[in-house]
C-alpha positions in Angstrom: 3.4 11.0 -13.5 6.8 12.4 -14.0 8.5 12.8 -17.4 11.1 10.5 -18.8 14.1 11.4 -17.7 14.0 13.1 -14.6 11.6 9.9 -13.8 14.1 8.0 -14.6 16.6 10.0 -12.3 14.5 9.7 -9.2 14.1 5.8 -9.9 17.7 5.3 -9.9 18.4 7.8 -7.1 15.8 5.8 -4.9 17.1 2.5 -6.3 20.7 3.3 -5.3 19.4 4.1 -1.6 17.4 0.6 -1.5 14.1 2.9 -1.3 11.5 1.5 -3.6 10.4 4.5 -5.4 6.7 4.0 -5.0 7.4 3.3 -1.1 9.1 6.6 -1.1 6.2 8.5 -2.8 3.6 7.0 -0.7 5.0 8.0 2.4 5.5 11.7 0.6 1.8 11.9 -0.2 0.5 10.7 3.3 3.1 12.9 4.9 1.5 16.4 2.6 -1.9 15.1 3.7 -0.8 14.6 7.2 1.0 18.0 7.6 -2.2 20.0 5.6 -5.5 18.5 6.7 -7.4 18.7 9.7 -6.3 16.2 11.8 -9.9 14.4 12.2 -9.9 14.5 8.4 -7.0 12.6 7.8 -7.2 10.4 11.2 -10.7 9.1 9.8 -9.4 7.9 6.6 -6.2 6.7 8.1 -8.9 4.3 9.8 -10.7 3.3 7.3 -7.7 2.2 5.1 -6.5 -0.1 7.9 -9.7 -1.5 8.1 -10.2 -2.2 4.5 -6.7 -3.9 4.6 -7.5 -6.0 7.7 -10.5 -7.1 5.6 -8.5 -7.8 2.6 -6.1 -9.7 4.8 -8.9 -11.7 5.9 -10.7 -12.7 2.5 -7.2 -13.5 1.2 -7.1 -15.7 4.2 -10.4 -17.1 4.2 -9.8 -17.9 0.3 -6.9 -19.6 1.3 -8.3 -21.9 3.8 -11.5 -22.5 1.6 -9.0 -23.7 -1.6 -7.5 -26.0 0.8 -10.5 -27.3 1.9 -11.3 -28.3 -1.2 -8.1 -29.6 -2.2 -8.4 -32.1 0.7 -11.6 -32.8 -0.8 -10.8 -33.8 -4.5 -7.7 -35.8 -3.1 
């Protein structure tokens, strides 16, 4: 995404202000799309992000509880 060294510049400038670099850029990206797009535009996939983490969340969650479930099962 960025060449080497100045790549390598804004890694260790981030790094030195405890910012993980990816953090930082995320928040630059949603920020640009935030600031430029119609406000329903970017509200409506705003939602449907947090939704598709909640359901993450919840498959990692109901994976979880299935594994231990059989766990208890083969013990």
């Amino acid at each position: 995404m960025l060449q080497q060294h100045r790549g390598e510049l804004f890694v260790s400038t981030m790094k030195s202000k405890g910012v993980k670099p990816s953090d930082w850029l995320r928040e630059q990206a949603y920020y640009f799309l935030e600031e430029n797009l119609p406000e329903e535009l970017y509200a409506e996939a705003k939602k449907k992000d947090e939704a598709q983490w909640r359901e993450v969340v919840q498959n990692r969650l109901t994976g979880r509880a299935i594994s231990k479930i059989v766990r208890a099962i083969r013990a």
